[in-house]
C-alpha positions as CSV (number, residue, x, y, z in Angstrom):
1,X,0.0,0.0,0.0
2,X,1.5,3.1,-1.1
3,X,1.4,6.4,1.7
4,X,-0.2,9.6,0.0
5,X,0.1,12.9,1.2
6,X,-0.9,16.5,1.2
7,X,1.4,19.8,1.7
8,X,1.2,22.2,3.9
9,X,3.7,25.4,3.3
10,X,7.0,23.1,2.5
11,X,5.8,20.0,4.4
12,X,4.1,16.6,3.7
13,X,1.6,15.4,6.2
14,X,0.2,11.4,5.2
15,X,-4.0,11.6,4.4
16,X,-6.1,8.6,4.0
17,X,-7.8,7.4,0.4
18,X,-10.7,10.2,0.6
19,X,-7.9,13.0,1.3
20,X,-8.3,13.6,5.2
21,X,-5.5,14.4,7.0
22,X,-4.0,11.3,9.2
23,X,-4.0,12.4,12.8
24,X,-1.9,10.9,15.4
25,X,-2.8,9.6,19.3
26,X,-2.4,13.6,20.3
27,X,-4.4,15.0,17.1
28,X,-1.2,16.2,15.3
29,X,-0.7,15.6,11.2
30,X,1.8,12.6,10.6
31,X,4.9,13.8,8.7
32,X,4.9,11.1,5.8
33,X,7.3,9.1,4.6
34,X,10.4,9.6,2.3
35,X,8.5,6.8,-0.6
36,X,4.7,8.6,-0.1
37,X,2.9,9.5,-3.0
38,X,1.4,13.3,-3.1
39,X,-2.6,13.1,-3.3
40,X,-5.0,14.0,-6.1
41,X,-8.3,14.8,-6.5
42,X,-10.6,12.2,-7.5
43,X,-13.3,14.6,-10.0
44,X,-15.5,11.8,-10.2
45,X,-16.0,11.0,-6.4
46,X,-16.3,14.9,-5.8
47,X,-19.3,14.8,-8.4
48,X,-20.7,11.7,-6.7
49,X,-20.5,14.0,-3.3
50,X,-22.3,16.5,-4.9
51,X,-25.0,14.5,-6.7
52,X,-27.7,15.1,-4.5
53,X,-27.7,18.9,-5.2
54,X,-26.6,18.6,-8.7
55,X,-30.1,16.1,-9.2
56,X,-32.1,19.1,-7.5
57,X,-30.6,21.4,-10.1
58,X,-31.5,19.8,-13.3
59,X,-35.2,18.8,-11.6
60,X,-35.6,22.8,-11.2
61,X,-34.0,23.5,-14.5
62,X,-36.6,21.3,-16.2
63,X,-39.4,22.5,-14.1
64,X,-38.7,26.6,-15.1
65,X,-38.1,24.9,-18.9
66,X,-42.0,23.2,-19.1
67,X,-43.6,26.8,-17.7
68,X,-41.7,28.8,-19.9
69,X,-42.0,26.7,-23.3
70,X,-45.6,26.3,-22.3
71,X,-46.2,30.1,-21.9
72,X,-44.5,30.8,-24.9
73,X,-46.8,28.8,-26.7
74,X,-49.7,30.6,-25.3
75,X,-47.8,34.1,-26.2
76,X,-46.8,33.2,-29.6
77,X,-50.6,32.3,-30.4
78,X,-49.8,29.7,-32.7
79,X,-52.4,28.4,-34.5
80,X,-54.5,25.3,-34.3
81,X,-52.8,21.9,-35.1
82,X,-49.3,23.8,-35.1
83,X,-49.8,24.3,-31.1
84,X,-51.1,21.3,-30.5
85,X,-48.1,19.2,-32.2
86,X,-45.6,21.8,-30.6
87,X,-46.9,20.9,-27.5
88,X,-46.9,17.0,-27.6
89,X,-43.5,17.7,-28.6
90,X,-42.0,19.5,-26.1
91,X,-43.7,17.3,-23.3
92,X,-41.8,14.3,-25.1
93,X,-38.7,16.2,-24.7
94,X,-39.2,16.8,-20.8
95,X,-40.6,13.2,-20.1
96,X,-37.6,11.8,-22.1
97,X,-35.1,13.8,-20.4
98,X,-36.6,13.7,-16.8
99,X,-34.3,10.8,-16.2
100,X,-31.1,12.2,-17.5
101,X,-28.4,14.8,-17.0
102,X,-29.9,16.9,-19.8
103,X,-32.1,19.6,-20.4
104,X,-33.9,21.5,-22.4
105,X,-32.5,24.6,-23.5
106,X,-35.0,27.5,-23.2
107,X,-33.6,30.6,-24.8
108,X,-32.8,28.5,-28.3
109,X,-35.9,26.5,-28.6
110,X,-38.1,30.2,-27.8
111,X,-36.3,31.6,-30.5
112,X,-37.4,29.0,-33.0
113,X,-41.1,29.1,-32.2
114,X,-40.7,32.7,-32.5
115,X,-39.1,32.7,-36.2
116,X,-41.3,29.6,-37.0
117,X,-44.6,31.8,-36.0
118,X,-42.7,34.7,-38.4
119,X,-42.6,32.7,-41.3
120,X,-38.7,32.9,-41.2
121,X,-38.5,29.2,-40.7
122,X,-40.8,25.8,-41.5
123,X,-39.6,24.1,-38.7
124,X,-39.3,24.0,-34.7
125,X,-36.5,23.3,-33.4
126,X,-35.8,21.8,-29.4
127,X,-32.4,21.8,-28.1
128,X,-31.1,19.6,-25.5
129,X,-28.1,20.6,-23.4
130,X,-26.0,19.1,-20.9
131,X,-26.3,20.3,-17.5
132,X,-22.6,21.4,-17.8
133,X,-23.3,23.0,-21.6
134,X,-26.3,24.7,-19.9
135,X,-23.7,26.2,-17.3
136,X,-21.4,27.3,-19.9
137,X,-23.9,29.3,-22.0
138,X,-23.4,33.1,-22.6
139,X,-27.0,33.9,-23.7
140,X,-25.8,33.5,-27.6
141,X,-28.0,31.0,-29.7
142,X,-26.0,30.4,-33.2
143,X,-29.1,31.1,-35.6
144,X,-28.7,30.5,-39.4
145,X,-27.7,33.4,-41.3
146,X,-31.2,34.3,-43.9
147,X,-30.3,37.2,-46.0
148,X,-32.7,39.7,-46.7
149,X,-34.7,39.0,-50.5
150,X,-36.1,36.6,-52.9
151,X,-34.4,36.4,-56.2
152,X,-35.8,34.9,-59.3
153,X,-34.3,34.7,-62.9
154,X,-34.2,37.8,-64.8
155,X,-36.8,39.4,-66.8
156,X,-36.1,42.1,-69.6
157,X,-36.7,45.2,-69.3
158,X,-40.2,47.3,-69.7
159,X,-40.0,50.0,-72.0
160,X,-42.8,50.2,-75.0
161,X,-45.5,51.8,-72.4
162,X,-43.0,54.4,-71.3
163,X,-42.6,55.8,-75.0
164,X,-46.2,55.2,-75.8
165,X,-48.5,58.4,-75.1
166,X,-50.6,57.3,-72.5
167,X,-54.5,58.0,-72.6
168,X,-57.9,56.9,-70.8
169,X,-60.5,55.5,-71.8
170,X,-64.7,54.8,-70.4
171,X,-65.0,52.4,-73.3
172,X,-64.5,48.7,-74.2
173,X,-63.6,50.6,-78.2
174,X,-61.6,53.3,-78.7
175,X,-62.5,54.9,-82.2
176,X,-60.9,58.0,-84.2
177,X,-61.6,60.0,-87.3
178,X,-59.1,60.3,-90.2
179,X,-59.5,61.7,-93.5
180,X,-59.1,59.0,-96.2
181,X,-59.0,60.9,-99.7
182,X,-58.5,64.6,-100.4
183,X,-59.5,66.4,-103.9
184,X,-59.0,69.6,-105.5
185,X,-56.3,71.8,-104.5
186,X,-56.9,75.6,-103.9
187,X,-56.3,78.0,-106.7
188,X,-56.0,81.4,-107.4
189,X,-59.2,82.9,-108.5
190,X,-60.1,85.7,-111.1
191,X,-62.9,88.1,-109.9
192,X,-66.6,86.5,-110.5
193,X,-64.5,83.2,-111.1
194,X,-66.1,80.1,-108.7
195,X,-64.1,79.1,-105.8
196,X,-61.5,76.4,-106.2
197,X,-63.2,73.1,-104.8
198,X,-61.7,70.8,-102.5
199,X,-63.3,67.8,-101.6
200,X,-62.6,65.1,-98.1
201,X,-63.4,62.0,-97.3
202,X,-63.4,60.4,-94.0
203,X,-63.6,57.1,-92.4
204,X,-63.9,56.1,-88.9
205,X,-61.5,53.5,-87.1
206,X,-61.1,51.5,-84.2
207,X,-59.3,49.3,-81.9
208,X,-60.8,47.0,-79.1
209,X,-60.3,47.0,-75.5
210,X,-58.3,43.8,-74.4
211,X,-57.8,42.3,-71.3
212,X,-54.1,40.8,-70.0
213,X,-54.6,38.1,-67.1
214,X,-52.5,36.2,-64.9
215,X,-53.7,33.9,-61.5
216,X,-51.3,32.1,-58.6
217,X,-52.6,30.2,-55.9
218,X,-51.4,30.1,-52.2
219,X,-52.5,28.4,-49.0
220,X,-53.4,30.7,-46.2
221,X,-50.7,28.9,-44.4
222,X,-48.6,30.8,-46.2
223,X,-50.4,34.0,-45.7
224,X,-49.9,33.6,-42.1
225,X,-46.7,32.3,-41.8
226,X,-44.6,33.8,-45.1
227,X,-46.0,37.3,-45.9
228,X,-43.2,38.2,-47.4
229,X,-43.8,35.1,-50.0
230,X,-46.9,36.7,-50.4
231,X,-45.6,40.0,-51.2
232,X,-42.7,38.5,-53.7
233,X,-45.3,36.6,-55.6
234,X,-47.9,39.9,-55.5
235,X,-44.9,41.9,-57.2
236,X,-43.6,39.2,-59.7
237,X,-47.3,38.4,-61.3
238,X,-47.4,42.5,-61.5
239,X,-43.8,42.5,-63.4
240,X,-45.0,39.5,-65.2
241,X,-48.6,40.9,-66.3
242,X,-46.4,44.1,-67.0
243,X,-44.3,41.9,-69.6
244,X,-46.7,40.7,-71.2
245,X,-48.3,43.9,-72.1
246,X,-45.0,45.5,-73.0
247,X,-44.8,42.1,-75.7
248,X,-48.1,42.8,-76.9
249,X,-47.3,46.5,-78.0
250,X,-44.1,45.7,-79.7
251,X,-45.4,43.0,-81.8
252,X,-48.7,41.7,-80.9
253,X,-50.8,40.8,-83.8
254,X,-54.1,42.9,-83.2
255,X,-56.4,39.9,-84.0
256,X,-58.1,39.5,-80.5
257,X,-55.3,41.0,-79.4
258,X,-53.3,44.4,-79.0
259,X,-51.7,45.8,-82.3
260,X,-48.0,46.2,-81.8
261,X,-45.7,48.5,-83.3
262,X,-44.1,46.0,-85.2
263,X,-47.1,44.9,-86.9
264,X,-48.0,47.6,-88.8
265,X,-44.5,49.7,-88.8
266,X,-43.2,50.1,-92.5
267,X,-40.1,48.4,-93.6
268,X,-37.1,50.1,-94.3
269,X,-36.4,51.0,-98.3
270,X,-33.4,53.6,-97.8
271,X,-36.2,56.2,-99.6
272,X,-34.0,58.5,-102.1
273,X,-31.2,56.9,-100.6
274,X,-31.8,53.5,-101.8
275,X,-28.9,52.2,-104.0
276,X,-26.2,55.3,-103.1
277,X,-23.9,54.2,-101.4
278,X,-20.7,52.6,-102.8
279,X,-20.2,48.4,-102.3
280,X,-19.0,47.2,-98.9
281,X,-19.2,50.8,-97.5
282,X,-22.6,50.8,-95.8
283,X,-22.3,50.7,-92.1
284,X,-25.3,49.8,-89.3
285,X,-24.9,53.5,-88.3
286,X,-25.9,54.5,-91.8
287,X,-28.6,52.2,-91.9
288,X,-29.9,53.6,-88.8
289,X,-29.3,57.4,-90.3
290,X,-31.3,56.8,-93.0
291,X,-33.8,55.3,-90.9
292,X,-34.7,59.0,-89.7
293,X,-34.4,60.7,-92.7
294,X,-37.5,58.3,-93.7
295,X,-39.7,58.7,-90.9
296,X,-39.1,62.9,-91.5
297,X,-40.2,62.4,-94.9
298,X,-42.9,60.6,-94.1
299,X,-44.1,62.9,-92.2
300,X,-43.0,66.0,-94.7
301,X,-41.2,67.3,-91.2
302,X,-43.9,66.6,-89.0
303,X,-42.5,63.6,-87.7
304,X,-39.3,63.4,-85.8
305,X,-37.8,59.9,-84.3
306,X,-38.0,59.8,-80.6
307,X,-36.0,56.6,-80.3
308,X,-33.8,54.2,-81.7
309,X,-34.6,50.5,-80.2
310,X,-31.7,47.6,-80.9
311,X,-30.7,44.5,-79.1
312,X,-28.1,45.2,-76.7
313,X,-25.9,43.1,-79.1
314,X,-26.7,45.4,-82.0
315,X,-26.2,48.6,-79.6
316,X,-22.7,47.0,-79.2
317,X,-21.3,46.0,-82.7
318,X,-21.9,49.8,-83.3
319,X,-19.8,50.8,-80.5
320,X,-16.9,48.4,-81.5
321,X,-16.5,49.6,-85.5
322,X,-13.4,49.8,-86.7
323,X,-12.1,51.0,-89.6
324,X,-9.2,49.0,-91.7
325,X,-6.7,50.1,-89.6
326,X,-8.1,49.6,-86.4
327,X,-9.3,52.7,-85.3
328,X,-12.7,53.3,-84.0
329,X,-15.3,55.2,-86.6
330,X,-16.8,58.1,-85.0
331,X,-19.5,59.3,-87.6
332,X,-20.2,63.4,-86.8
333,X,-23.6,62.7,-86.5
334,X,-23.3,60.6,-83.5
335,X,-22.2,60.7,-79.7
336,X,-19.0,59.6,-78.8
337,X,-20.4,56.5,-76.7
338,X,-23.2,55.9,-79.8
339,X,-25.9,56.4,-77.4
340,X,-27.6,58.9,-79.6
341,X,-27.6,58.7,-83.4
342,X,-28.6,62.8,-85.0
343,X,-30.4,63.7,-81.6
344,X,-32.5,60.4,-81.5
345,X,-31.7,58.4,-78.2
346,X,-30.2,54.7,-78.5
347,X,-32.3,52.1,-76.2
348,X,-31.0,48.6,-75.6
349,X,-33.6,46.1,-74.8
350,X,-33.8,42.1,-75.1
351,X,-36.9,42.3,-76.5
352,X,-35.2,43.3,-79.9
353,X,-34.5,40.3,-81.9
354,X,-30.5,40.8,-82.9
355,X,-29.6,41.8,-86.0
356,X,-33.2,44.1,-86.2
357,X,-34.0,47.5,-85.7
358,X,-36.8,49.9,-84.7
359,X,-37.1,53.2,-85.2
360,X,-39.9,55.8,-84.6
361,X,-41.6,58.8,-83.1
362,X,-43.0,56.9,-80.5
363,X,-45.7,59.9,-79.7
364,X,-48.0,58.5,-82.4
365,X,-48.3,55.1,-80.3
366,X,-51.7,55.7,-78.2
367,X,-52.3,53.3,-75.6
368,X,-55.4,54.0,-73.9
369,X,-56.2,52.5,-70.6
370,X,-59.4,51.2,-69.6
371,X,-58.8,49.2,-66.6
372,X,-55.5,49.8,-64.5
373,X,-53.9,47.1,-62.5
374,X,-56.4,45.5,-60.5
375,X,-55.3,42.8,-58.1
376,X,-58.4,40.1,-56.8
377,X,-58.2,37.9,-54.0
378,X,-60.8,35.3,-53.6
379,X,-61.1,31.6,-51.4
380,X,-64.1,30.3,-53.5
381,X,-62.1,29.8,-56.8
382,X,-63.4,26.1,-57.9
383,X,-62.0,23.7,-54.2
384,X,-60.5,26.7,-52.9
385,X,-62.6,26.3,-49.7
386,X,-62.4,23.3,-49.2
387,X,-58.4,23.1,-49.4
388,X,-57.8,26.5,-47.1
389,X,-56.5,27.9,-50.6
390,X,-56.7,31.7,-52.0
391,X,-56.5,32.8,-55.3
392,X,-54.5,35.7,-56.3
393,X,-55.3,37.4,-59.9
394,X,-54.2,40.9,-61.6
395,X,-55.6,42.0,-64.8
396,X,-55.8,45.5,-67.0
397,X,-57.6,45.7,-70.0
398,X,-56.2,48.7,-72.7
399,X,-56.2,49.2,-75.9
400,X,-53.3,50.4,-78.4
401,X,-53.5,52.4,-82.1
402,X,-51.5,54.2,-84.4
403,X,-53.5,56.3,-86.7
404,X,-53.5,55.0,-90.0
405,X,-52.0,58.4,-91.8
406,X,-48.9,58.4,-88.7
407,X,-47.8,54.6,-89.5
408,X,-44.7,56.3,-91.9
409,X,-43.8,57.6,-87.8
410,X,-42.4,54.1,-87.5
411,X,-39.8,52.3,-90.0
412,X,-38.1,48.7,-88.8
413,X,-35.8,46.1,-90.8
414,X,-33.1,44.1,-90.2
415,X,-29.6,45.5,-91.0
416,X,-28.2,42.9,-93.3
417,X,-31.3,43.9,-95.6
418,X,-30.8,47.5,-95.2
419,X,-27.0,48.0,-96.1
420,X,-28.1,45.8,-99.0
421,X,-30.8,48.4,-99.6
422,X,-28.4,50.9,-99.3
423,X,-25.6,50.0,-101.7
424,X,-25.0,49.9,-105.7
């Protein structure tokens, strides 16, 4: 058996196996031995001492656990079958753990029925600590790291309405006078001489009201728990209704359906220009030059271009022309940067097919509006009712027009055509 002891100052006094200091016949420590061993700490018998009071611990640590995780539930108001199942869960956790040196840990599992009642997460979390973890705590819960957002892929750009001129309308047809034939010419006239006679006639036209639609469907579980799904899906059916109507007006066909500009725009011919310029000399920036001339002449001056649309990849190939020896062409008539062509403003949009152009005095597209944006929600759409579902839908009904005697405002083509137009 091997002697253990204890020091005191510089001296060793011998203790028995628990650590207590030997005492001999007159109560005075026994100096110990040359061969003793120096005592340690047993941490294991120390806990076993302590036991008792670490049991009470945990029991009252639980006990504060249950009322606070069951007043939260009562605080948080969650709703129906969500309460009840959070519930039976967290009394499975307390039964379980009853019996062990764990518990439940308060602070993090209150902070997921919190951001589970916000919508910020689908699913409740309960965390179970050690006693000793529980001890060691700070009061910081690691919590995942949710940016702010919800991204979706990219949609092109809205333009067409922005040009437009924008009118109202109380009618499901908007109609308009123009004068289809003119004769005689006035004259001058010798005293007692009739009047020079000149002669119109009209004709009336029209263009129908349409109506643009779109419809998603959400449960009210989402309603309550994600309202900022809600609101992501509100917005993107708006950009996407938006779209659609900016598509129509550039090219729809006007059967049952708006008239876009690209419907009844005239192609390009190069007017008195046509068949001027020398072989393999025609640029896309002449092309586009001419394009105004014709719209002006068209409109005997009355007519001016208001914008130049290309495909972004058209907008660059004009920005990257080089001459034969490298150099960058900079035609007088336009910007440095290309951006606007003899005053007329260069816009890039996707909704351009490459290798096309539109030009035009984008004044003389009317769209008339005879219902604005209107957003519907309804819970009675076909088993809405029965499946706790709503039904979201947006609509606007318009019309669009360009007078018959302003279509020369508009000319279009693709370039390839054009510069063939254009040359010998």
């Amino acid at each position: 058996m091997k002697f253990k002891f204890k020091l005191i100052g510089e001296d060793k006094f011998l203790v028995d196996s628990k650590g207590a200091f030997i005492k001999d016949a007159e109560g005075e420590n026994i100096i110990a031995p040359k061969d003793a061993e120096e005592f340690v700490e047993d941490p294991k018998k120390e806990d076993e001492e302590d036991s008792e009071e670490v049991k009470e611990l945990k029991s009252f640590i639980n006990e504060v656990a249950t009322k606070n995780a069951q007043d939260a539930i009562k605080e948080l108001d969650l709703k129906g079958a969500m309460a009840k199942s959070t519930k039976e869960a967290l009394m499975t956790v307390f039964k379980a753990n009853q019996k062990k040196e764990t518990s439940l840990d308060t602070e993090a599992t209150l902070k997921s029925l919190s951001e589970v009642k916000a919508g910020k997460r689908k699913t409740l979390e309960i965390e179970v600590k050690e006693l000793s973890e529980l001890n060691g705590l700070t009061g910081e819960v690691i919590e995942e790291d949710r940016k702010a957002g919800i991204t979706r892929d990219p949609v092109r750009a809205i333009f067409m309405e922005d040009l437009a001129t924008s009118e109202g309308t109380n009618s499901n047809k908007v109609t308009w006078v123009e004068v289809i034939t003119e004769t005689g010419v006035p004259a001058t006239t010798a005293e007692l001489a009739t009047f020079a006679e000149k002669d119109y006639t009209f004709g009336v036209f029209s263009a129908d009201v349409v109506k643009v639609t779109v419809m998603s469907k959400a449960s009210n579980e989402i309603l309550e728990d994600a309202p900022q799904l809600v609101s992501f899906v509100r917005s993107s059916l708006i950009e996407d209704l938006n779209l659609k109507v900016d598509e129509k007006l550039l090219s729809g066909t006007g059967v049952s359906d708006i008239t876009g500009v690209l419907v009844t725009a005239p192609a390009f011919t190069g007017g008195a220009l046509a068949g001027t310029l020398t072989a393999g000399t025609a640029t896309k920036v002449d092309v586009l030059r001419t394009a105004i001339m014709e719209i002006v002449v068209a409109g005997k001056g009355k007519f001016r271009a208001t914008e130049i649309v290309l495909s972004p990849v058209d907008a660059t190939a004009l920005d990257l022309e080089k001459g034969t020896d490298g150099h960058y062409i900079m035609p007088p008539f336009a910007s440095a940067d290309r951006s606007v062509i003899k005053g007329v403003s260069v816009m890039e949009n996707t909704g351009i097919t490459p290798g096309t152009f539109l030009v035009g005095d984008f004044t003389k597209l009317h769209v008339a509006n005879r219902r604005g944006l209107s957003l519907q929600v309804a819970t009675e759409n076909q088993d809405d009712f029965e499946k706790d579902m709503i039904t979201m839908r947006l609509s606007r009904r318009l019309a669009s027009y360009i007078r018959t005697n302003e279509i020369g405002a508009f000319v279009q083509g693709d370039f390839a055509s054009a510069i063939t137009a254009l040359e010998v």
